[in-house]
BAMIKE-482163 format. One line per 5 residues: their letters; for each residue x, y, z of N, C-alpha, C. Coordinates in steps of 0.02 Angstrom, whole numbers, plus 50000, padded with zeros to 5 digits. Example, Ala and Ser with C-alpha at 12.3 -4.5 7.8 and 13.67 -1.06 7.14 Angstrom:
<rs>
as) 50660:49716:50390:50615:49775:50390:50660:49835:50390; 50642:49888:50354:50684:49947:50357:50645:50002:50394 .
</rs>
This chain:
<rs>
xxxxx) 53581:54672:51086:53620:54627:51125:53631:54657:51194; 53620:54603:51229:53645:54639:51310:53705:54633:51322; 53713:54682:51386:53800:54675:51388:53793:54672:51453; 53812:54619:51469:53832:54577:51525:53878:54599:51577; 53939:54625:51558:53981:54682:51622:53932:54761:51620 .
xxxxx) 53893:54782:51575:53863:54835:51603:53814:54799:51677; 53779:54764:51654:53725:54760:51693:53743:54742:51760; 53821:54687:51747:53862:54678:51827:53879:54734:51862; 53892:54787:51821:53918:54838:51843:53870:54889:51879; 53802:54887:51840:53748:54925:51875:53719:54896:51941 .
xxxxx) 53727:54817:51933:53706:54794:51998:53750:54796:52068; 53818:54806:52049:53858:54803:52103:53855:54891:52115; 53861:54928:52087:53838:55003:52107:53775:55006:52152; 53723:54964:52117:53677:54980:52173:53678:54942:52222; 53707:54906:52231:53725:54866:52316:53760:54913:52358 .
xxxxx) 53830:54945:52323:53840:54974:52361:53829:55035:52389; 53773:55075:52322:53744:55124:52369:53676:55095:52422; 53635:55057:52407:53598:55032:52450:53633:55017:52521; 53703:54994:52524:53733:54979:52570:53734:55041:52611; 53783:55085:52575:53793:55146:52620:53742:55193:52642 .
xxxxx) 53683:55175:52591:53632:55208:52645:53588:55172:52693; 53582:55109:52712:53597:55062:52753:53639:55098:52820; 53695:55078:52816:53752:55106:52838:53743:55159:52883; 53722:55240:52821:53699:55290:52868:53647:55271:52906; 53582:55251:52867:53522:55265:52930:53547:55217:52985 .
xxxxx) 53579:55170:52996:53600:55139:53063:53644:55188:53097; 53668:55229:53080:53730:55267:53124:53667:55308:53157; 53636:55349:53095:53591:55424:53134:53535:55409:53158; 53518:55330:53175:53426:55321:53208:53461:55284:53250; 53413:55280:53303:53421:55219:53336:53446:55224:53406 .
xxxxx) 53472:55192:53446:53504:55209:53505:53484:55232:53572; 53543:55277:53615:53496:55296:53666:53478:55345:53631; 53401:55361:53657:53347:55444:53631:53366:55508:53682; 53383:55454:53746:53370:55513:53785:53445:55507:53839; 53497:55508:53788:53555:55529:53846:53562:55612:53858 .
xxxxx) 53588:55595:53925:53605:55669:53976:53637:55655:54025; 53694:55712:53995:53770:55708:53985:53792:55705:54081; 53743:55734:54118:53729:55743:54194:53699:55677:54217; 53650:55636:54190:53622:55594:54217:53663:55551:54289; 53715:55540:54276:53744:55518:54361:53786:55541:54378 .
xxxxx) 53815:55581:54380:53861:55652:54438:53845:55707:54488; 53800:55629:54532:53815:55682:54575:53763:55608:54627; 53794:55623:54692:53756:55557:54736:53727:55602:54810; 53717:55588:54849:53672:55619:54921:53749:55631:54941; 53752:55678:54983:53805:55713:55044:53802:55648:55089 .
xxxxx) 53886:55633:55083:53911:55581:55144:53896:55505:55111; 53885:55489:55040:53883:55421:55020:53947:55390:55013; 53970:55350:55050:54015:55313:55050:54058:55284:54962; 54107:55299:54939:54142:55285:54891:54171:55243:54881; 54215:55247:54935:54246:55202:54922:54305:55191:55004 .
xxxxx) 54347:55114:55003:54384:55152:55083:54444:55127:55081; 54481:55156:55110:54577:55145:55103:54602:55112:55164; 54631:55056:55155:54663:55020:55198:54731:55031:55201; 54762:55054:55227:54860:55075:55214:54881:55042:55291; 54936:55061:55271:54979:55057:55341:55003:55126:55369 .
xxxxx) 55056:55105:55413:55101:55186:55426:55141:55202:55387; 55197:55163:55324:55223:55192:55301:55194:55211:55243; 55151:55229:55224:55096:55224:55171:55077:55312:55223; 55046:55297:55275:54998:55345:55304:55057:55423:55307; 55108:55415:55339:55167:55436:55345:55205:55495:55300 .
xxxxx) 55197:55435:55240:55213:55452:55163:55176:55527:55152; 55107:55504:55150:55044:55561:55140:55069:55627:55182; 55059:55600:55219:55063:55668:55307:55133:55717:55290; 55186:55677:55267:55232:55723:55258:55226:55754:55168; 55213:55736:55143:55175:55763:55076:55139:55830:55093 .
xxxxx) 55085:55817:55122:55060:55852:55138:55077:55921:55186; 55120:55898:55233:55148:55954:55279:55193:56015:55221; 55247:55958:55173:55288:55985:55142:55255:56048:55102; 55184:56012:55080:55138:56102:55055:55120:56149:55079; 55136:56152:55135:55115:56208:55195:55170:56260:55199 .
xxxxx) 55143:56321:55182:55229:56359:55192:55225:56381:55248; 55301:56383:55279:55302:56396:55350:55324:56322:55384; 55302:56282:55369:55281:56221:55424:55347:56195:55398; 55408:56192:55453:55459:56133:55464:55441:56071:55513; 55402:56020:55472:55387:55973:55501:55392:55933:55470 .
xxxxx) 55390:55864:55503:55396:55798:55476:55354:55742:55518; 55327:55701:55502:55281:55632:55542:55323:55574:55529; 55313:55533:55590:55351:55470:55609:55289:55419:55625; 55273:55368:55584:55240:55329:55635:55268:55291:55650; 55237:55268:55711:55262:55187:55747:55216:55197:55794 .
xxxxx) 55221:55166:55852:55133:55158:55893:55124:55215:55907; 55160:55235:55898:55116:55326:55911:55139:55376:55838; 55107:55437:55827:55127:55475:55784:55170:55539:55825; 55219:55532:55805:55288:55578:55827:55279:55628:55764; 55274:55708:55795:55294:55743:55751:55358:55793:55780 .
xxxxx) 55412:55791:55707:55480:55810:55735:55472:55894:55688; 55499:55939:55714:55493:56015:55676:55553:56043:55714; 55543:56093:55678:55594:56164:55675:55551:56213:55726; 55568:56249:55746:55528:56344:55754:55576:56364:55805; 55560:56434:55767:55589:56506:55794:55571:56518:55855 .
xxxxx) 55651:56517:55906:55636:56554:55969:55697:56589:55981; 55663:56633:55996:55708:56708:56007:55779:56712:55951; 55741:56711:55878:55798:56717:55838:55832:56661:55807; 55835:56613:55834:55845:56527:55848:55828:56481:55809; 55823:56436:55791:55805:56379:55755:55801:56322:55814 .
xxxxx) 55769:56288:55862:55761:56244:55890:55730:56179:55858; 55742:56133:55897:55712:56067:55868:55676:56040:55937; 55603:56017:55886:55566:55973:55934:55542:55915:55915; 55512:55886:55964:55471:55815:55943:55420:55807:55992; 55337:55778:55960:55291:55771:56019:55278:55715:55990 .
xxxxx) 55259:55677:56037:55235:55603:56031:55153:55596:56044; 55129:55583:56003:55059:55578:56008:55007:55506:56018; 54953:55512:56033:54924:55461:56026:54844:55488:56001; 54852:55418:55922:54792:55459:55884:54716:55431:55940; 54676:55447:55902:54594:55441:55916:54546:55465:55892 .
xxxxx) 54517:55414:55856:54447:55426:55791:54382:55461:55850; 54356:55523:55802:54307:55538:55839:54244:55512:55805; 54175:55511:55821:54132:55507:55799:54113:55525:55732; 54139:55592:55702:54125:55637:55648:54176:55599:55600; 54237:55569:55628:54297:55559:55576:54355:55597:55568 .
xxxxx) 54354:55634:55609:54388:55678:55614:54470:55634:55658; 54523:55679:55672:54554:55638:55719:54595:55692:55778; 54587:55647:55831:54625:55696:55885:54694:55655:55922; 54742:55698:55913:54822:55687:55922:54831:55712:55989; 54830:55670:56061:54839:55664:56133:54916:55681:56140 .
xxxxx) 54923:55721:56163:55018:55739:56176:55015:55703:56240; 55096:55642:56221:55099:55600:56284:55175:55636:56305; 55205:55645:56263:55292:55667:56290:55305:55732:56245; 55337:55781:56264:55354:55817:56197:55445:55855:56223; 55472:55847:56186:55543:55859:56200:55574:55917:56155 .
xxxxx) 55596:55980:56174:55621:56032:56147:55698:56037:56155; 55754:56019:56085:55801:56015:56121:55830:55962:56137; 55851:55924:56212:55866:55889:56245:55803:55886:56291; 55774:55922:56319:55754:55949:56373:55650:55912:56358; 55643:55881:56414:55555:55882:56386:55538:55906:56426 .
xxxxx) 55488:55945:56415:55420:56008:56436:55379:55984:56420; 55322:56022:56460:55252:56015:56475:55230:56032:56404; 55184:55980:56401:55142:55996:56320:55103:56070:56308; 55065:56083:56349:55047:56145:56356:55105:56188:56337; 55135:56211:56373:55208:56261:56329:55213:56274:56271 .
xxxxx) 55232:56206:56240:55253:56178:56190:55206:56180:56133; 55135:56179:56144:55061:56174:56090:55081:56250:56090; 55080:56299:56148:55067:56345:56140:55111:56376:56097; 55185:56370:56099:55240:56406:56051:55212:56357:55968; 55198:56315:55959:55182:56292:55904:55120:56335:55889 .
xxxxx) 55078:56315:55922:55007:56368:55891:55023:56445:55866; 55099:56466:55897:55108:56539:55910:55160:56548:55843; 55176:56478:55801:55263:56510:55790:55248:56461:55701; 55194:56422:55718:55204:56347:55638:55134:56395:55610; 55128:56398:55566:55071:56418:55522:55030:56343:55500 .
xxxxx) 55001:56334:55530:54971:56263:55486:54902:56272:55464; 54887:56208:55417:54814:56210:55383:54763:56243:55437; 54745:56246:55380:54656:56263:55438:54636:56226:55476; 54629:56156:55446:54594:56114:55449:54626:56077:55503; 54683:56105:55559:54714:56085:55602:54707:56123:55665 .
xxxxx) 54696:56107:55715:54673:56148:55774:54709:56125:55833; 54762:56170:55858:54795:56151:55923:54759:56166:55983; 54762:56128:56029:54718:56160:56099:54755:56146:56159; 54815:56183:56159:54854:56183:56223:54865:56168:56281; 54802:56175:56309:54779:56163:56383:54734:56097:56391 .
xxxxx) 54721:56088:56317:54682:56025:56338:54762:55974:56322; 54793:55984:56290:54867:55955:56257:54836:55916:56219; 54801:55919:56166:54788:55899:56096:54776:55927:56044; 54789:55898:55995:54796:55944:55908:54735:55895:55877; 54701:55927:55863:54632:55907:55807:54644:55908:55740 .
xxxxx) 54639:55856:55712:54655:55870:55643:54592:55848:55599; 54539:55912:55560:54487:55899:55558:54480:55868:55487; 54471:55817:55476:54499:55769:55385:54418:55784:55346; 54369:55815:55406:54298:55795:55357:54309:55891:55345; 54355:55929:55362:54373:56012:55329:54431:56002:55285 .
xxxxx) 54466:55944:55278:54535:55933:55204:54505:55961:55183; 54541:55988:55099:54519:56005:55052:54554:55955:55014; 54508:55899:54993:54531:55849:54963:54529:55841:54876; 54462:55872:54871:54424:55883:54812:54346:55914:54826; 54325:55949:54778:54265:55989:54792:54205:55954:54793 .
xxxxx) 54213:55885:54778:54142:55845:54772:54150:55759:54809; 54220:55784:54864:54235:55697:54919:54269:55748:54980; 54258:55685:55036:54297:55730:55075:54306:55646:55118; 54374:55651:55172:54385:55599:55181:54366:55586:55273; 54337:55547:55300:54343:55526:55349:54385:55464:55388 .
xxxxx) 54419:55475:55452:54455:55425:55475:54384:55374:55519; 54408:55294:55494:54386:55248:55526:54396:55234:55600; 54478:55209:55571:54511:55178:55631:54586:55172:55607; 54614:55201:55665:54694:55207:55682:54707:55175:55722; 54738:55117:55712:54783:55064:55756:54858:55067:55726 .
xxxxx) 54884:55129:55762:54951:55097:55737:54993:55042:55763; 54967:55013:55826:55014:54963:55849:55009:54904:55785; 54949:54879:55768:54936:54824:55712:54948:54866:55649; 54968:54921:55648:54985:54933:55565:54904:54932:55538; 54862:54963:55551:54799:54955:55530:54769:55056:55519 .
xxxxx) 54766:55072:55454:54722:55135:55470:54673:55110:55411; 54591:55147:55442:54566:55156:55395:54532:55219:55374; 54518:55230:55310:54484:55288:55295:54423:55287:55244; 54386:55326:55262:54353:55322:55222:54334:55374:55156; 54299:55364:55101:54319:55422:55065:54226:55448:55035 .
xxx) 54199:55502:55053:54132:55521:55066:54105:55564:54979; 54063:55566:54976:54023:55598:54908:54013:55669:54967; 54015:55717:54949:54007:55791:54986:53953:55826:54937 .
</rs>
């Protein structure tokens, strides 16, 4: 006599091992053959990423972020149609207060250069020259920042940031009267 739950029972066993080995060979064949784990990290020097549209209080935000990591540097950024930077430094023992009023300008490279139009020590405003010069002499700043006294402008070089080891950022265009900066952000 046959027995009818054995044989149900042998057939549903072998479904489900047929299944699960089913099952496996779909997991371990098949697919991509030839992934590599490098295949896209990494693009040509200077490919455009991506680009940042902000304003000044946005731009502002950053700049004093950024200053605040600098040891040494009592400074702070103001925008409004011009970039005002207000600081501290040591004279003769002293703690003085200043402020220079600048006017930005995108160079070719992306870089940006800060035109000293007024600069006030004090109560008192002096000649920018003076004034670059006790800063160049007295603020420790980034590298990537270059005062030039006599010409009365500060270079601030954004394509030497150290932003990240594989982008680096270039300036578009600085309009602060329209609230307009742009930047751009580069593959290095």
């Amino acid at each position: 006599m046959i027995n009818k739950w054995k044989w149900a029972f042998l057939t549903l066993a072998a479904l489900v091992v047929i299944g699960l080995i089913i099952v496996v060979s779909l997991l371990f064949s098949g697919g991509e053959k030839n992934f590599d784990q490098n295949a896209n990290d990494s693009l040509p020097a200077g490919k455009k990423l991506f680009t940042i549209h902000t304003g000044k209080e946005q731009a502002a935000f950053l700049m004093n972020k950024e200053l605040e990591d600098q040891k040494g540097v009592k400074m702070k950024a103001e925008l409004t149609d011009q970039v005002k930077l207000l600081g501290k430094a040591d004279l003769f023992g002293r703690e003085i207060m200043y402020q220079m009023d600048l006017d930005p300008e995108v160079m070719k490279n992306g870089d940006l250069v800060l035109h000293e139009k007024n600069v006030r020590v004090g109560r008192l405003n002096l000649p920018g020259e003076q004034v670059l010069t006790l800063v160049s002499n007295t603020v420790d700043l980034p590298k990537w920042v270059k005062v030039y006294p006599q010409e009365e402008l500060i270079q601030v070089q954004l394509t030497k940031m150290k932003v990240k080891k594989h982008i680096e950022v270039k300036a578009k265009k600085v309009d602060l009267k329209n609230d307009d900066i742009i930047i751009d952000v580069l593959s290095k």
